[in-house]
C-alpha positions in Angstrom: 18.9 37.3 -89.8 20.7 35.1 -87.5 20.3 31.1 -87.4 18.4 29.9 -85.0 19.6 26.5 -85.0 23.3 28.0 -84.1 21.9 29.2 -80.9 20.4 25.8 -80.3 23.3 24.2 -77.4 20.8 22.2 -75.9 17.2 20.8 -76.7 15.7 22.7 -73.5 15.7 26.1 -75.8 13.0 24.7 -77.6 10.4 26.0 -75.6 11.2 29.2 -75.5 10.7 29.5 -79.4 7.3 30.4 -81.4 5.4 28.4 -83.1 6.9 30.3 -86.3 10.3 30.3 -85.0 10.2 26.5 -84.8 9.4 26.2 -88.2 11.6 28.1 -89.5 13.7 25.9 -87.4 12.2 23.2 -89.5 13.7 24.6 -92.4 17.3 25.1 -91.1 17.4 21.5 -89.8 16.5 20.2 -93.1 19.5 22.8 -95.0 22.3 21.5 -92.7 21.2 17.5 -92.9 20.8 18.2 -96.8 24.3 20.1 -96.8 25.9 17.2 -94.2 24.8 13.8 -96.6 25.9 16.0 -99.9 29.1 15.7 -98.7 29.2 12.8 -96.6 26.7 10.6 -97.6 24.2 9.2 -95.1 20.4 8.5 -94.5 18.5 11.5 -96.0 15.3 10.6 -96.6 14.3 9.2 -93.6 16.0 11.9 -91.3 13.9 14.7 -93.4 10.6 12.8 -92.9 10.9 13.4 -88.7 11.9 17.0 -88.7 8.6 18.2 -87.4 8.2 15.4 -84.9 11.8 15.6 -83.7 11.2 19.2 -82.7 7.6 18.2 -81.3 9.5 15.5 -79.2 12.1 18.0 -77.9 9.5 20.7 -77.5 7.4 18.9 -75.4 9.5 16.7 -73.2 12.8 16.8 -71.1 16.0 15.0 -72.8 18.1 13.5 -71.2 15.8 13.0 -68.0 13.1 11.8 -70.5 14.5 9.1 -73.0 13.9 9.0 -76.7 14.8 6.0 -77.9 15.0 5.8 -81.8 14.9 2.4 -83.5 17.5 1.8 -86.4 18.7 5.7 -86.5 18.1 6.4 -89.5 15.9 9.5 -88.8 18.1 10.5 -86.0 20.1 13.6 -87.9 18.1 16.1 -86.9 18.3 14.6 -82.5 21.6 14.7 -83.2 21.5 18.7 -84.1 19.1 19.7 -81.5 21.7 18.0 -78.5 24.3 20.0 -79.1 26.4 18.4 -82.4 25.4 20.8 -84.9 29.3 22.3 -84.5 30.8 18.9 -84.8 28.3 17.4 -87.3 30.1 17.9 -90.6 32.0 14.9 -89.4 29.1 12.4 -89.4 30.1 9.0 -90.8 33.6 9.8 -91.3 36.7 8.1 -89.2 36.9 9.4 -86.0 33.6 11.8 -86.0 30.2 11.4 -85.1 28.0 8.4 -85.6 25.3 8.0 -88.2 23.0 6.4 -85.6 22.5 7.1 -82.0 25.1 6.3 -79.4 25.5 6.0 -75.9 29.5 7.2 -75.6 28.4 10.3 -77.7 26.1 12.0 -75.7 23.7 11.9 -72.7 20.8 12.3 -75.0 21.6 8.6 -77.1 20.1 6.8 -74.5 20.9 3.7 -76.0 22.9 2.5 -78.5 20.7 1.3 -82.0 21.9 0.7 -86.2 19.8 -2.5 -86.4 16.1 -2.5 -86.5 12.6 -3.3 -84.0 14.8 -2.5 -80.9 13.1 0.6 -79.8 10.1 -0.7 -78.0 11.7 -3.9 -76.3 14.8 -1.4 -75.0 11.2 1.3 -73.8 10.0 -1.7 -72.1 13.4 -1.8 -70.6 13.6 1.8 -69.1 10.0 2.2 -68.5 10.7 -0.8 -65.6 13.9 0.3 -64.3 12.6 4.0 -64.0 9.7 2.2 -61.9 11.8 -0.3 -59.9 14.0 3.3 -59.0 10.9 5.2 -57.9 11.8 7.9 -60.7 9.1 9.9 -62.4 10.2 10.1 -65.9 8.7 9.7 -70.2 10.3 7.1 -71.9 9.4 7.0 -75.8 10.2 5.3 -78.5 10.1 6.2 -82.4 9.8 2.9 -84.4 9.1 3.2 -88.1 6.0 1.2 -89.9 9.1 -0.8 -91.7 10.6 -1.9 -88.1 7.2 -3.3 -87.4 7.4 -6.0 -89.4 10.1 -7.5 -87.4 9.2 -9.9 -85.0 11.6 -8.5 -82.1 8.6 -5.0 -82.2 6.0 -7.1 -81.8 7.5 -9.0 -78.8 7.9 -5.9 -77.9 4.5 -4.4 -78.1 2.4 -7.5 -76.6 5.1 -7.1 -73.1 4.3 -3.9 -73.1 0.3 -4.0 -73.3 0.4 -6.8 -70.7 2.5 -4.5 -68.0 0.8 -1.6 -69.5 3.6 0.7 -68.2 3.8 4.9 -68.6 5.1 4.0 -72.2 4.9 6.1 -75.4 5.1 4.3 -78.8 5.4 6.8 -81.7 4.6 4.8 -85.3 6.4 7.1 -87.9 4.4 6.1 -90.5 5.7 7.0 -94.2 4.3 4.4 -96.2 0.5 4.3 -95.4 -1.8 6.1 -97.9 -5.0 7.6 -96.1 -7.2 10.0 -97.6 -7.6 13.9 -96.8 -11.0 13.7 -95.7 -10.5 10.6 -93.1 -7.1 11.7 -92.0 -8.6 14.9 -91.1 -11.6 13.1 -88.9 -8.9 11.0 -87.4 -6.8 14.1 -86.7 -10.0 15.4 -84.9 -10.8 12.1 -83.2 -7.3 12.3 -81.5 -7.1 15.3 -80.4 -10.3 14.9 -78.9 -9.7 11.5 -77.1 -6.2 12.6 -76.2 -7.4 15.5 -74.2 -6.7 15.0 -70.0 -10.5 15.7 -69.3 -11.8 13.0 -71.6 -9.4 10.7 -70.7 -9.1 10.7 -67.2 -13.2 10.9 -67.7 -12.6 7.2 -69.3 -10.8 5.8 -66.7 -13.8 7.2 -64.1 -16.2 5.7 -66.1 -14.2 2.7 -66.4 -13.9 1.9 -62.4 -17.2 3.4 -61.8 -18.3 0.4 -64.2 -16.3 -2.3 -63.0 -18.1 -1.3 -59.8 -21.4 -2.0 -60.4 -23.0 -5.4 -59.3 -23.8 -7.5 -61.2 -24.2 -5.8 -64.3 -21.1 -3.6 -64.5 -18.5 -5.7 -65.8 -21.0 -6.9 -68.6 -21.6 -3.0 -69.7 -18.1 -2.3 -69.6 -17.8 -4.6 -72.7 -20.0 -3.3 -74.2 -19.0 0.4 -73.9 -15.3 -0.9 -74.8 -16.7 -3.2 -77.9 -18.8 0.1 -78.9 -16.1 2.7 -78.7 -13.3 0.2 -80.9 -15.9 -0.7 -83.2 -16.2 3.4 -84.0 -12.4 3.8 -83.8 -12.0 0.7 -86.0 -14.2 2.7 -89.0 -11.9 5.8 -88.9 -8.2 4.2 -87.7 -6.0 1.2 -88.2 -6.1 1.6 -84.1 -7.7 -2.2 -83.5 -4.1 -3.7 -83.5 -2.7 -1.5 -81.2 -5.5 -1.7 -78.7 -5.6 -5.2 -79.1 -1.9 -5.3 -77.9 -3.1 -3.0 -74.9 -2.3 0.1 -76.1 -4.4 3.4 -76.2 -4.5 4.3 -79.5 -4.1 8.1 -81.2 -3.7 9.1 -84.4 -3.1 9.3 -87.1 -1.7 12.9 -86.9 -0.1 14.6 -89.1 3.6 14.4 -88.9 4.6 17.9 -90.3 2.1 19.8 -88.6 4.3 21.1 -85.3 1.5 22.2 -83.7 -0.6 19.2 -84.0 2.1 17.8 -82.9 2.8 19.6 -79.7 -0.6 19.8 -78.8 -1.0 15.9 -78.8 2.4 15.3 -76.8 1.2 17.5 -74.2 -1.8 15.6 -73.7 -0.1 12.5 -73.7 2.4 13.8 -71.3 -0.2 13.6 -68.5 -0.8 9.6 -69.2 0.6 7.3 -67.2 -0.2 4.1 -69.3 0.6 2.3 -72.3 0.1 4.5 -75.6 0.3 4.5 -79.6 0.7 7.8 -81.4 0.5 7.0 -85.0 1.8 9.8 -87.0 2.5 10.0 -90.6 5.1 11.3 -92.5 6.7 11.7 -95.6 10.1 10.5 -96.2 12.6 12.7 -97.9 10.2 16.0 -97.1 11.5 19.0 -98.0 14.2 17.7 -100.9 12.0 17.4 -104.0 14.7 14.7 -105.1 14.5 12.5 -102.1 10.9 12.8 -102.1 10.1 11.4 -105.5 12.8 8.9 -104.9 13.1 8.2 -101.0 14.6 4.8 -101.8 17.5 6.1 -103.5 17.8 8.4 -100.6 17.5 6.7 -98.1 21.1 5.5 -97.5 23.1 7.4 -100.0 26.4 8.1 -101.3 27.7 11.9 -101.8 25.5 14.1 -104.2 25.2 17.5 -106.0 22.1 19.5 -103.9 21.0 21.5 -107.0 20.5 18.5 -109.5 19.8 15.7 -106.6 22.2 13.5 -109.1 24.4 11.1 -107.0 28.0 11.1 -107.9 29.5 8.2 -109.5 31.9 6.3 -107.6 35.6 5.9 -110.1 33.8 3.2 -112.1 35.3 0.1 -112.5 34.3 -3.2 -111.9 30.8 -4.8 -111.5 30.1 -4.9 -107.6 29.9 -8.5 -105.8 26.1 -7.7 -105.1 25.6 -7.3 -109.0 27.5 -10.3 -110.2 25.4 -12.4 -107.6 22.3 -10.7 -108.8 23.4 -11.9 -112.5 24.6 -15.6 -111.4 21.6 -15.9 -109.0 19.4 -15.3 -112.4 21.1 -17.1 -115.1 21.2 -20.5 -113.0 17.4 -19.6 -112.1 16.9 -19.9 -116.0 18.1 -23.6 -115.6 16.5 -24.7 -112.7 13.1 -23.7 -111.6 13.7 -24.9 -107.8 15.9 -21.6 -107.2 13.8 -19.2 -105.0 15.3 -15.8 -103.7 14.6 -14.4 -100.4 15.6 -11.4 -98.5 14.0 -9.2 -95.6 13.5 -5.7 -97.1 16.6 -5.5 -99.1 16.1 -6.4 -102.8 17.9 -3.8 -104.4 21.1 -3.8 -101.4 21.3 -7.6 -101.8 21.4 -7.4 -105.7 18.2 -9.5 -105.7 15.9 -7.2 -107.8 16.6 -8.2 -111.8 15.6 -11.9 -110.4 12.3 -10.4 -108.8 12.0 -8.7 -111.9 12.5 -12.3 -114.3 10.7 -14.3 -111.7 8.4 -12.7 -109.6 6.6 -15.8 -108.3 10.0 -17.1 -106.9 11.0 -13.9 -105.4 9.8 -13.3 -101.4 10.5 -9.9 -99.8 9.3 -10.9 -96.1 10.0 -7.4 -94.9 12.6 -6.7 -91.7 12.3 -10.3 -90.3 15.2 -12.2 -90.8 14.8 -15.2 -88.4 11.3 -16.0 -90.6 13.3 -15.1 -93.4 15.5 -18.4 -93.1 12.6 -20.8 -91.0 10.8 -19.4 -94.3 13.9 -21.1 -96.7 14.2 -24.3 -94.6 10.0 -25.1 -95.1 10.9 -24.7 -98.7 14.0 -26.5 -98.6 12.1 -29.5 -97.0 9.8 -29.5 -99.8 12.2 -29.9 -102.7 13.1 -26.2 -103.7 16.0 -24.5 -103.5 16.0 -21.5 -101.9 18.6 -19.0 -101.3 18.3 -16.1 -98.6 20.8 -13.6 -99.5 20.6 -10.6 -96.8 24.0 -8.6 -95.2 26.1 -10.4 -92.4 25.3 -8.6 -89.7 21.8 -9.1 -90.4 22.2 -13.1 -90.9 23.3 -12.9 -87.1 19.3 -12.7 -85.7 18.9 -15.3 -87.6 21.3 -17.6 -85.9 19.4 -19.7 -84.3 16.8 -20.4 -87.1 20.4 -21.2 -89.1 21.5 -23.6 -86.6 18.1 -25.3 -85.5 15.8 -25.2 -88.3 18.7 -25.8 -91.4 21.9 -26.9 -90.2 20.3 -29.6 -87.9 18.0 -31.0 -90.8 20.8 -31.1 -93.3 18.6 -28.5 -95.7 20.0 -27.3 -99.0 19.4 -23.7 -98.1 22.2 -21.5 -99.7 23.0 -18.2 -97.7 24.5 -15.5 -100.0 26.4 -13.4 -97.3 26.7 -9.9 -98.3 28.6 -6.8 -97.1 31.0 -9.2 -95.6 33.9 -7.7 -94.1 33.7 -3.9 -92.6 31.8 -1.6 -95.1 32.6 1.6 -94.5 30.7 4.6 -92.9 27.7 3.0 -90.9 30.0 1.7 -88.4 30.2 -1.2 -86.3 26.8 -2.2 -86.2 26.7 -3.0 -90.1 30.3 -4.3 -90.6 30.2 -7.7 -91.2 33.1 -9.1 -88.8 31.7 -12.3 -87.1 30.4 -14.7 -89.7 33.2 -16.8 -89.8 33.3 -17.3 -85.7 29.5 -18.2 -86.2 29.4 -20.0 -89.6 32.1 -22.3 -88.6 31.0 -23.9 -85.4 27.8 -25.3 -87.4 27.8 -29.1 -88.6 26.9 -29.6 -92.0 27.5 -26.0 -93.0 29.5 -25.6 -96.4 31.1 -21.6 -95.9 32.5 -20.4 -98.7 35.0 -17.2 -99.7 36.2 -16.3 -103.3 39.3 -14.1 -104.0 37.6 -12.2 -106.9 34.0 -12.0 -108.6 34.5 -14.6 -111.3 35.2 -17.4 -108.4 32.0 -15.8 -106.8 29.6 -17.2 -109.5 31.6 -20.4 -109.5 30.9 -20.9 -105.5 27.1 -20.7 -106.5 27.1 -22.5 -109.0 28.7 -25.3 -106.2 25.8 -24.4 -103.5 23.4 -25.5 -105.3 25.2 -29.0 -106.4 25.2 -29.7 -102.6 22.9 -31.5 -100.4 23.0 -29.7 -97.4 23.3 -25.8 -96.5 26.0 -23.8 -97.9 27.2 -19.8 -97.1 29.0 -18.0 -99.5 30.3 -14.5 -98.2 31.4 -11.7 -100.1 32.0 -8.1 -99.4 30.5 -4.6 -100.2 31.6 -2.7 -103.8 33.6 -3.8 -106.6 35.3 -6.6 -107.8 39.1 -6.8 -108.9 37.8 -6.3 -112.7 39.0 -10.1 -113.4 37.3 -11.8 -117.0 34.1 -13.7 -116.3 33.6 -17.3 -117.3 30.5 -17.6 -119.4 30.7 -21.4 -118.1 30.0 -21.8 -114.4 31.5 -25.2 -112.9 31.1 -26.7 -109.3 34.3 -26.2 -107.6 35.8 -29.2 -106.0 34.5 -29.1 -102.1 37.2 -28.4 -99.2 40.2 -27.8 -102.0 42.1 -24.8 -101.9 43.8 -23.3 -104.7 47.7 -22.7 -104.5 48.4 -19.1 -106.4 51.9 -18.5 -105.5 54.6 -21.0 -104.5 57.1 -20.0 -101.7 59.5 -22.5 -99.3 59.7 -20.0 -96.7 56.5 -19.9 -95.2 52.8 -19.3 -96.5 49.9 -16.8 -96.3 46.7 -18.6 -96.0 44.6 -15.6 -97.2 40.5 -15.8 -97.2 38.4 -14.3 -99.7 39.0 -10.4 -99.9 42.7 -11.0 -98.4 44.1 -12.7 -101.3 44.9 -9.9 -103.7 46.7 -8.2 -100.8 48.4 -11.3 -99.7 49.6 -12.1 -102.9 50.9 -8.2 -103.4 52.3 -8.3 -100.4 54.4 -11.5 -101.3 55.7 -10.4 -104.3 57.0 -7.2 -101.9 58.4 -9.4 -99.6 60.1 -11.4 -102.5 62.4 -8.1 -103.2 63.9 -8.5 -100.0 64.7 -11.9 -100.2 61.8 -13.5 -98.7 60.1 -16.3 -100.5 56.6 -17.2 -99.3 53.6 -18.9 -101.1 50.0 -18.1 -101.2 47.2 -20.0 -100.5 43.4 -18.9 -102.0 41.4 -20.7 -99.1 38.1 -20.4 -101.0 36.5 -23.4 -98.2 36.3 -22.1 -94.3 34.7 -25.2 -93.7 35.5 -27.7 -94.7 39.1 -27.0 -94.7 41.4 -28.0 -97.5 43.6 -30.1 -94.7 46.0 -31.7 -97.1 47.1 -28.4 -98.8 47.4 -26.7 -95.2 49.7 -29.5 -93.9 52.0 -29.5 -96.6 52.6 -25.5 -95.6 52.5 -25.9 -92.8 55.8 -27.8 -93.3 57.7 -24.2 -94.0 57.1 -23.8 -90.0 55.7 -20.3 -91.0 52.2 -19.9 -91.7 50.5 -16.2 -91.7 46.3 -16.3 -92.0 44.5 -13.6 -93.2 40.9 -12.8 -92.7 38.4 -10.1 -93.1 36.5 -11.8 -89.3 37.6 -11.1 -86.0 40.5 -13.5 -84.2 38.1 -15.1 -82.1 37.0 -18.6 -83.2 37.5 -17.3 -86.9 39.7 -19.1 -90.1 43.0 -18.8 -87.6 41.7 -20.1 -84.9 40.5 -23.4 -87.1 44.4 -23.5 -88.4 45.4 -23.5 -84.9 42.6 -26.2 -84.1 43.8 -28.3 -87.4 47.6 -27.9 -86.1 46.6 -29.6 -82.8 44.3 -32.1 -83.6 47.0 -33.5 -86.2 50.0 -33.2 -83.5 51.5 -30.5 -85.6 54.2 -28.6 -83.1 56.9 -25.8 -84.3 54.5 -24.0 -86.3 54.9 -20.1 -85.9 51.0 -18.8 -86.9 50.6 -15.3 -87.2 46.9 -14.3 -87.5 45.6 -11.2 -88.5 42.2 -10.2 -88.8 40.3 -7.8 -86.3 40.8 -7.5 -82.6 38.4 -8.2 -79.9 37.0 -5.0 -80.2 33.9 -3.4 -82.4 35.3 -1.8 -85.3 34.9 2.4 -85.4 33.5 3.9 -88.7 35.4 5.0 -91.9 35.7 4.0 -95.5 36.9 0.4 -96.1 40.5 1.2 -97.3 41.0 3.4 -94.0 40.2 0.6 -91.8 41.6 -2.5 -93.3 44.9 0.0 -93.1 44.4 0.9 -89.7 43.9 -2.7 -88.9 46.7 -4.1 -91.1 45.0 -6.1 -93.4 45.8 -4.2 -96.3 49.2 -5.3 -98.4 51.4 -3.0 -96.8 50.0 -3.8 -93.3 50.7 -7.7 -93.9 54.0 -7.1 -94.9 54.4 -5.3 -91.8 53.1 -7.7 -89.9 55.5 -10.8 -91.7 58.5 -8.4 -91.5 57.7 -8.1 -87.5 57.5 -11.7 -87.3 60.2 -12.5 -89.0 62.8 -10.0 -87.3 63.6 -12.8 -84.2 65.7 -15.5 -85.0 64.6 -18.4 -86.5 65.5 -20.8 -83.3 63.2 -18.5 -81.5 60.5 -18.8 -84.0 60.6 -23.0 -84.0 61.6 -26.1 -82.8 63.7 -27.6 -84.5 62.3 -31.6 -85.8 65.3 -32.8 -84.2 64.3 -30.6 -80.6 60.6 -32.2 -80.6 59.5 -34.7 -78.1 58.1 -36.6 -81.5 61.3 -35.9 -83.8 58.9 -35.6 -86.5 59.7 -34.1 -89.8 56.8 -32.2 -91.3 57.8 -32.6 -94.4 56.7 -36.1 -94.2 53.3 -35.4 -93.4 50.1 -35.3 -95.8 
């Protein structure tokens, strides 16, 4: 029998096909995204829970005239098979294939470009008004999960979007709210029946005909509205949502396709605001990502029979796990410590700590910006709190970081995570800016080690300081280095010298010192003899220790940050504001550009920042002459000798 997801080129097939025929669509949809993260890794669980509605949403409406905008991406797998990738889609989340998450420059169906969460319904808001300011008759919908809902940005979102009450549909995939068989079924009922184009266009009659009435009118109309959500309130979590000034449907069950169906239709004909809350279970279909959809939902490569994920090559503790650890052991000691993350305690290492201290431990769900306002009212109040969450997260919480920490001079430590690029999600997750925004904050204490061991050291040290303090580290394991069982504060703003050299220096942050210092002993073969610097302090820098190398008149940096207004760019700041001239700097680190997808080691070798790509880069450098590369002291309008300076 042939597949009938190979025929699929284009989502517009869809309604041509059976009810039967699309669920045994169902079926194949799940097989090839099962098959795909197998091999690939990916987001499983929550791209199986949306199956049904995916083919509902395709069914019903007109992609790419009518945009689906999906918040995160995470459930996106099986859009991305329906619109024409299923060919190409073995090459999801690998270097130079397709995306994990939706995107714009991959097909006219990504309307817009997501990876971090609560976008969808501000971005809805967004095309719901342009479509009107063009005079275009179009759906726009969004699918936000219940998880995206806790972020503030959704709820911003929502309360625009009841106020213009614009031809908007919001689609809650719900897969965390229990509701019983017997009340899900009377809610099923009650939406189909109030989502029907009779009784709701009858509504909106009754509504004017109301509001018409002298007197009297506007006075019933409250009443009938009071009556009607006081009877919705008794069956539906709908009270919110029409309090925002949405209709309210649901909840409807999210694997039924021809529940489904039936209620998108109806909805098609609105032309206001509405809420379809549909429920789903995540992982459906894989009996091993449903009994554990957490594990599933972002994972690593995995055998399909036995659901068991494969282990990595083993190896050392991960950064994440050794913070975990440190985070507990000095928790032991000092009962100000609180932990704080926004929906990631097992990706930020943070769960043994809930586990020893539960009353110190605060998952505020996907709001990051409360998450450090949250750390700064505790910080004010004596504690100690520490928000560990990934970099490109920390970036919505910029302001809060600036305004509400930085400015008050609060002892909040920020343990920076998946620093760096990580890997297969792309650019939205890498972790390449935190430097350029750390950096330009007053008071702020930003931290790098070269290895895990200097990791625990550098928290140890946040918490002996007054003010706020970052330490950033990247994704997997460390360099397998021993472990001192004795943590010590590291002396602030002092760099550590691990290779000596007269001919220049590498001034290598955090994950760049291993390759720096491998790729110095290389360049030692052929004659060139350059030291190594271990930065461990962005800010503040160790100024004495850079000046003295600087004297070699050949200084390379080398950071896991973009160029702009990261660690080189302070070396070139430091050179100027201290007179320095005849300095050759070579900075590497990423472009001004967003970094594609791939594994780590693929990238920082594409990019040059692994040892044989600094080499490279020194050797280039170092091919012109040396009157080409400096001024002499003797040429300079100061005749300075740099020698001489501190």
């Amino acid at each position: 029998m042939p597949s009938i997801l190979e025929g699929i080129k284009e989502p517009g097939q869809l309604k041509a096909l059976s009810l039967s025929e699309l669920e045994t669509l169902a079926a194949e949809l799940r097989e090839r995204i099962i098959e795909t993260c197998a091999a690939n890794g990916g987001h499983l669980a929550p791209s199986l829970g949306v199956v049904e509605l995916t083919i509902a949403l395709h069914r019903v409406f007109d992609s790419p005239k009518d945009k689906i905008v999906w918040d995160v991406g995470h459930q996106a797998y099986a859009h991305k098979l329906l619109t024409g990738r299923n060919e190409r889609f073995g090459t999801l989340r690998t270097l130079g294939g397709i995306s994990g998450f939706p995107k714009r420059a991959e097909s006219p169906h990504d309307c817009f470009d997501v990876g971090h969460s609560s976008t969808s319904i501000s971005a809805g808001v967004g095309f719901a008004v342009a479509r009107d300011l063009k005079g275009e008759r179009n759906k726009v919908l969004t699918v936000i999960g219940d998880g995206s809902m806790t972020g503030g940005l959704a709820l911003e979102g929502l309360n625009h979007a009841g106020e213009l009450n614009k031809d908007l549909v919001v689609i809650l995939n719900d897969n965390e709210m229990s509701i019983s068989e017997n009340v899900g079924a009377l809610s099923n009922l009650l939406s189909r029946t109030i989502t029907s184009e009779y009784v709701h266009r009858a509504k909106k009659d009754l509504e004017a005909f109301l509001e018409g009435l002298p007197m009297f009118g506007k006075s019933v109309l409250k009443i009938a509205k009071r009556a009607e959500e006081s009877l919705k309130t008794l069956f539906t979590p709908g009270m919110l949502f029409e309090a925002f000034g949405f209709e309210y449907i649901g909840p409807i069950d999210g694997h039924d396709i021809g529940k489904l169906v039936e209620t998108l239709e109806n909805v098609k004909r609105f032309d206001d605001a509405v809420l379809i809350h549909v429920l789903t279970k995540k992982g459906k279909g894989y009996p091993a990502a449903e009994a554990n959809p957490s594990l599933f939902h972002g994972v690593g490569p995995f055998d399909v029979q036995t659901g068991k994920v494969h282990k990595g090559k083993g190896g050392p503790a991960s950064y994440t796990g050794v913070f975990g650890e440190a985070l507990k052991r000095l928790a032991q000691d000092n009962e100000k410590i609180v932990a704080i993350t926004a929906a990631m305690p097992d990706g930020t290492g943070l769960t043994p700590f809930a586990k020893e201290f539960p009353a110190r431990f605060f998952d505020v769900g996907i709001a990051e910006q409360h998450a450090v306002t949250f750390a700064a009212g505790l910080a004010a109040e004596g504690f100690r709190p520490v928000v560990a969450l990934y970099s490109s997260f920390l970036q919505r919480g910029f302001d809060q970081l600036c305004h509400d920490v930085c400015l008050q001079e609060l002892p909040v430590v920020f343990a920076i995570d998946r620093a760096g690029v990580v890997g297969n999600d792309g650019p939205t997750h890498h972790g390449v800016f935190d430097l350029s925004y750390l950096r330009q904050l007053p008071g702020l204490t930003v931290m790098a080690p070269k290895d895990e061991n200097e990791l625990q050291h550098m928290f140890f040290t946040a918490f002996s300081l007054d003010g706020p303090s970052a330490v950033r580290y990247p994704r997997g394991g460390g360099l397998g280095v021993p472990m001192d069982q004795i943590l010590e504060p590291l002396p602030v703003g002092k760099g550590e010298l691990v290779r000596e050299g007269k001919d220049g220096a590498i001034l290598a942050v955090g994950t760049m010192v291993h390759p720096a210092q491998q790729a110095a002993a290389a360049l030692a073969l052929e004659g060139l003899d350059l030291a190594v610097m271990n930065v461990r302090f962005v800010k503040p820098l160790d100024r004495d220790l850079i000046l003295s190398l600087a004297a070699t008149r050949f200084l390379v940096t080398a950071e896991e940050n973009v160029l702009q207004g990261g660690f080189g760019t302070s070396i070139l700041e430091l050179l100027e504001e201290c007179g320095v001239t005849g300095v050759r700097v070579i900075r590497l680190g990423y472009p001004d550009s967003f970094v594609e997808q791939g594994e780590q080691a693929e990238l920082k070798a594409a990019y040059g920042l692994d040892a044989a790509g600094i080499a490279r880069s020194i050797r280039e450098a170092r091919g012109q002459s040396p009157q080409e590369l400096v001024l002499e002291p003797a040429d300079r309008p100061d005749g300075a000798d740099l020698s001489s300076r501190p």
